[in-house]
C-alpha positions in Angstrom: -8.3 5.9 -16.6 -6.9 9.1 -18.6 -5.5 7.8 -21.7 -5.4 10.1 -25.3 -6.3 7.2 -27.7 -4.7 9.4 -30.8 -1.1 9.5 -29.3 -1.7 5.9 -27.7 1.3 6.5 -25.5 1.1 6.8 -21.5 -0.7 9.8 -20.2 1.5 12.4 -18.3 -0.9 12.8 -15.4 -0.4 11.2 -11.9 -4.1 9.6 -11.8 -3.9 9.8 -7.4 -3.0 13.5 -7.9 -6.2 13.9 -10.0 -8.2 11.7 -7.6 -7.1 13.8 -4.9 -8.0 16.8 -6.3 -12.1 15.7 -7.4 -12.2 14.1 -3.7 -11.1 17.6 -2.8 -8.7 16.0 -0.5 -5.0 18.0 0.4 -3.6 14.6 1.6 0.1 15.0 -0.2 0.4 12.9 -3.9 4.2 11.8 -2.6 1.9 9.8 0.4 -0.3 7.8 -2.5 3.4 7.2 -4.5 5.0 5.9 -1.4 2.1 3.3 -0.8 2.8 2.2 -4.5 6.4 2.1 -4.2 6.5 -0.2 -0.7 4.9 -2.7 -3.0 7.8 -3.1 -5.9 10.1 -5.6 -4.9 13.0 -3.1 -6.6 12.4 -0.6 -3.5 12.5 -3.6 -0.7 14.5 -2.6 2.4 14.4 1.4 1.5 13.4 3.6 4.6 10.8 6.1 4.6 13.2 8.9 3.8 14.7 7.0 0.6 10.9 5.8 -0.7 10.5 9.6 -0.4 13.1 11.0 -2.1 12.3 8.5 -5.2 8.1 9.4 -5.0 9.7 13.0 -5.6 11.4 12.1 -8.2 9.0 10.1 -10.0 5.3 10.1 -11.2 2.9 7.8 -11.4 0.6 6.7 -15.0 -2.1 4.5 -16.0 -3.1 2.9 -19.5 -5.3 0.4 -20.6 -4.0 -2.5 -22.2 -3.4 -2.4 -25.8 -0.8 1.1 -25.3 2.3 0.5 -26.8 4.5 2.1 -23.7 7.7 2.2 -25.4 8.8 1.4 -29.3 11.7 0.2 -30.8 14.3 2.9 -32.0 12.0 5.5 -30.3 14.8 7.9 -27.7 14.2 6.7 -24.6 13.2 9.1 -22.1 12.2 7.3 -18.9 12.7 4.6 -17.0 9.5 2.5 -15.8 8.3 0.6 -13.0 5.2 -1.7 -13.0 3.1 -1.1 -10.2 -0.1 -3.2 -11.4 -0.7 -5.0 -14.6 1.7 -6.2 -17.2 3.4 -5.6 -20.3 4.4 -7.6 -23.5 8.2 -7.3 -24.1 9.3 -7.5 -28.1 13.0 -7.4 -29.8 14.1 -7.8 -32.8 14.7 -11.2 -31.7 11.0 -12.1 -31.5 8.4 -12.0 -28.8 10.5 -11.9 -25.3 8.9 -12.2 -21.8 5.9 -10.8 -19.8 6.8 -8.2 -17.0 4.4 -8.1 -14.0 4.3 -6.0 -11.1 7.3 -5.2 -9.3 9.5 -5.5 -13.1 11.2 -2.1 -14.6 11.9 -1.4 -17.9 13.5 1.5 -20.2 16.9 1.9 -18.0 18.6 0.7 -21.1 18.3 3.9 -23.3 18.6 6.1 -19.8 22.2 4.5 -19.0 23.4 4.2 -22.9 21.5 7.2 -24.7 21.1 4.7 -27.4 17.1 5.0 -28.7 15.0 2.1 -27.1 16.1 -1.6 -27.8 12.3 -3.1 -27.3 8.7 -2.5 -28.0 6.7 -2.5 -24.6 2.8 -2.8 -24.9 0.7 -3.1 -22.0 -1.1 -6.5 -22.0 -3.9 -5.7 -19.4 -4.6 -1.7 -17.7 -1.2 -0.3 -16.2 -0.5 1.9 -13.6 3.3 2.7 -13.7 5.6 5.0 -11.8 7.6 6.9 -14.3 11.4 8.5 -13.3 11.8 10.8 -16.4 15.5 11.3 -17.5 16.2 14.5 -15.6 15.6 12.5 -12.8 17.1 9.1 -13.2 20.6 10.2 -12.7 19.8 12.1 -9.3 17.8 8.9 -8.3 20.6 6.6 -8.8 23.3 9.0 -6.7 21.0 9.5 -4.0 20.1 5.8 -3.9 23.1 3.6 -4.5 21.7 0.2 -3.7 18.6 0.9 -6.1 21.6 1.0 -9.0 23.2 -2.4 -7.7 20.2 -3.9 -8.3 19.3 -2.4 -11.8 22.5 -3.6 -12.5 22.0 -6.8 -11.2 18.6 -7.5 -13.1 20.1 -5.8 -16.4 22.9 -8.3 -16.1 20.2 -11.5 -15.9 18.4 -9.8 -18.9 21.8 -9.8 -21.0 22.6 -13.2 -19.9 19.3 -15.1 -20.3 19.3 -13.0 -24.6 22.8 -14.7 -24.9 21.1 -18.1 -24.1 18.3 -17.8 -26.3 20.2 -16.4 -29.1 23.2 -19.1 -28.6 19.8 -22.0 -28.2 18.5 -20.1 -31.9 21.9 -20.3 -33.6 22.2 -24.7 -32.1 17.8 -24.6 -33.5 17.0 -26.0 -30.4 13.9 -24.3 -28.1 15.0 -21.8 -25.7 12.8 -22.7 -23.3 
């Protein structure tokens, strides 16, 4: 995996591009993405054309567990996908959930501009497909139903913190 242990954040690289390139191969890096992409639940029922347009709009990372992805108050700059692995979710609340493959994170500070609300660290090696905030934006207009169901699954996420906070404030377990 490329990973830079002295800025322990994910690499900017697109680890099938570099792959590619040692194998000497010219097959196109969108081809690799779109494999990745059939696999996340999120993209289910987009056509070749749409799974295109988001591998063009999007990259694809890997880090080993251990890398803090995203941290609390940082500006938010990207909005993730998991494509393996899985990541540790933390709040100021406490410890929140795991996040497995096919799960997104960082949409929050994409759609509000507000700095990042959680701390993500990878909990076993990652490979992620990153849409950077130039890109988000464009993503969403161009694919309307993959907004509906951010929206969707933001709206679970807000729902399930108002239960856990409402069971903290009764002291009964939230789970």
């Amino acid at each position: 995996m490329d990973f830079d242990p002295r800025t322990d954040r994910v690499p900017l690289n697109d680890p099938d591009e570099a792959e590619q390139a040692r194998a000497g191969e010219t097959v196109p890096s969108h081809d690799a993405r779109i494999r990745h992409l059939q696999r996340v639940p999120l993209f289910s029922g987009f056509d070749e054309d749409e799974l295109r347009r988001v591998a063009e709009l999007s990259r694809i990372a890997e880090a080993p567990a251990g890398t803090v992805v995203t941290q609390i108050g940082e500006p938010g700059d990207s909005f993730f996908i998991i494509i393996d692995g899985a990541v540790a979710v933390r709040t100021p609340v406490g410890a929140g959930s795991q996040l497995q493959p096919g799960d997104f994170f960082g949409e929050m500070s994409l759609l509000d501009g507000e700095p990042r609300s959680a701390t993500i660290v990878a909990t076993t090696d990652l490979r992620l497909l990153i849409v950077d905030r130039s890109h988000f934006w464009r993503l969403l207009d161009e694919a309307p139903d993959l907004l509906r169901r951010i929206l969707t699954i933001l709206s679970r996420r807000v729902r399930r913190l108002e239960q856990t906070v409402q069971a903290i404030l009764r002291g009964t377990n939230p789970t």
